[in-house]
C-alpha positions as CSV (number, residue, x, y, z in Angstrom):
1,X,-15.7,18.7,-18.1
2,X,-12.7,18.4,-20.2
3,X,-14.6,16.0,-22.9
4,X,-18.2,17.4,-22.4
5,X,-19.1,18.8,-26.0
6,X,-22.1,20.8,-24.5
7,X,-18.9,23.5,-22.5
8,X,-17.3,25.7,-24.5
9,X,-13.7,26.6,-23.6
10,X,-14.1,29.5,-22.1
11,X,-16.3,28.0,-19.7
12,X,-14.0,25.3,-19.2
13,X,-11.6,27.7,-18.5
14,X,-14.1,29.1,-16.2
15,X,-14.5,26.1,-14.2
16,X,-11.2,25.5,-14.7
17,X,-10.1,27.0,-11.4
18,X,-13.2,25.3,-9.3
19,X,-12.3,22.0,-10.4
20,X,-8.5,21.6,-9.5
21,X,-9.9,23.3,-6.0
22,X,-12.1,20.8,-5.6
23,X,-9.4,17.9,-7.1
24,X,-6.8,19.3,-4.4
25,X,-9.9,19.2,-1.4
26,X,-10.5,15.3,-2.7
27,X,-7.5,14.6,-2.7
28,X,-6.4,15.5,0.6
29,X,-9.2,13.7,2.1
30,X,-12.0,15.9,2.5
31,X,-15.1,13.5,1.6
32,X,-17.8,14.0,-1.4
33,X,-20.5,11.8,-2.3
34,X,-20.5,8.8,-4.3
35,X,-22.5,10.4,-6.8
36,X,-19.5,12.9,-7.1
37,X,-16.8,10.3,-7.0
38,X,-17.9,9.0,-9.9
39,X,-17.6,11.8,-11.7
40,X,-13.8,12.3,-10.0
41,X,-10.5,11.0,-12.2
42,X,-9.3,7.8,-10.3
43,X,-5.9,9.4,-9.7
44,X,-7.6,11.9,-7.4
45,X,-9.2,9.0,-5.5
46,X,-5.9,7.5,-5.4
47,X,-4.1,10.2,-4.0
48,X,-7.0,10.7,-1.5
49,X,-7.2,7.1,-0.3
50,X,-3.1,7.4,-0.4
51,X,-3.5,10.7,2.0
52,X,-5.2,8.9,4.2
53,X,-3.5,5.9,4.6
54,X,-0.4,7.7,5.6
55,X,-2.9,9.9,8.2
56,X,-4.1,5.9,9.4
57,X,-0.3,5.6,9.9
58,X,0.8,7.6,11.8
59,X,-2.1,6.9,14.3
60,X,-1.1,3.7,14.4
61,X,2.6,4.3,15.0
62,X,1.7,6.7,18.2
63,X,-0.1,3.8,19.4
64,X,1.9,2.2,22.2
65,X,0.6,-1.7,22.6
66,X,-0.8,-4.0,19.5
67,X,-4.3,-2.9,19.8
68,X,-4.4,-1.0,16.0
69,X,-6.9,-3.1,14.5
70,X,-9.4,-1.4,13.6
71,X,-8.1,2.7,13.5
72,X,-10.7,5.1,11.3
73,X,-9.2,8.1,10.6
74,X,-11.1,11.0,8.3
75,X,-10.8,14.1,7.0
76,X,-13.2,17.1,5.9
77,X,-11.3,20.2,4.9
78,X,-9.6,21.5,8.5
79,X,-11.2,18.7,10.4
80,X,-10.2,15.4,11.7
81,X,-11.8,12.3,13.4
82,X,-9.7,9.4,14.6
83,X,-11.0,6.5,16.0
84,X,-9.0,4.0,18.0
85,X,-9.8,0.3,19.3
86,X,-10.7,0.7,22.9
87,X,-7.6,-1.1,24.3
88,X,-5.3,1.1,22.5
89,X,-3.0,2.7,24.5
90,X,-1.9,6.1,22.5
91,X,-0.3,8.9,22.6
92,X,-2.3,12.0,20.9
93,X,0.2,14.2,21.5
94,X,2.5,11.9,18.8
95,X,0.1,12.2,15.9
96,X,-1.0,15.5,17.1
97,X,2.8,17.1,16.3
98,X,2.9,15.4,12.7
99,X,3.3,18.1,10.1
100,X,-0.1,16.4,8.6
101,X,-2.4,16.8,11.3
102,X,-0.3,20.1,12.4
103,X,-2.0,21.8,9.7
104,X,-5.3,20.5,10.3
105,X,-7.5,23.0,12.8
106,X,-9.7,20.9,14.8
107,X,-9.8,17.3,15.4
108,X,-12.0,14.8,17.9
109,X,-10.3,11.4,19.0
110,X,-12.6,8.3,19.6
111,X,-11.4,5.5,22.1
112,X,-14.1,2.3,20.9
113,X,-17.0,2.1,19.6
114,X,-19.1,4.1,22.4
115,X,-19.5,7.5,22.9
116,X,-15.7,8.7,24.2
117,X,-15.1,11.6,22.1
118,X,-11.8,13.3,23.9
């Protein structure tokens, strides 16, 4: 937007507001397409891939035996899906009380690859 010659600046400054909405939603790991990636700044991909690592890691630390190979963890806006190996032996209730998934609304844990949605 920034370097498009074709948008004046007052509609930059328009779209000014949508885009750092949209940056922030990125970059706390609500998903877009890859056509839209492309069109993102790479430190907003950082910072998302960055957000949810940290989300990935505290999974994996409420996870009570060696079975963490494997942990998905995704995020779109207020929503959150975590996916554990089978033989995992976790407490939800650990990740559940972090301040990062505290402020996330709804959530659905997966035990394996089946259907176990909890």
């Amino acid at each position: 937007m920034e370097q498009d010659k074709n948008v004046t600046e007052t509609g930059k400054e328009k779209l000014r507001p949508l885009m750092l909405e949209m940056f922030n939603l990125v970059s706390t790991g609500t998903d877009v397409s890859q056509e839209v990636r492309r069109l993102l700044p790479e430190d907003i991909l950082k910072e998302r891939g960055e957000y949810l690592s940290r989300l990935k890691q505290i999974v994996s630390d409420s996870i009570e035996n060696d079975k963490k190979k494997g942990i998905v963890v995704e995020r779109d806006n207020k929503f959150y899906y975590v996916q554990c190996p089978e033989k995992s032996v976790i407490t939800p209730a650990k990740f559940m009380n972090s301040p990062e998934f505290k402020d996330l609304e709804y959530g659905a844990l997966r035990m394996g690859e089946g259907d176990n949605l909890i």
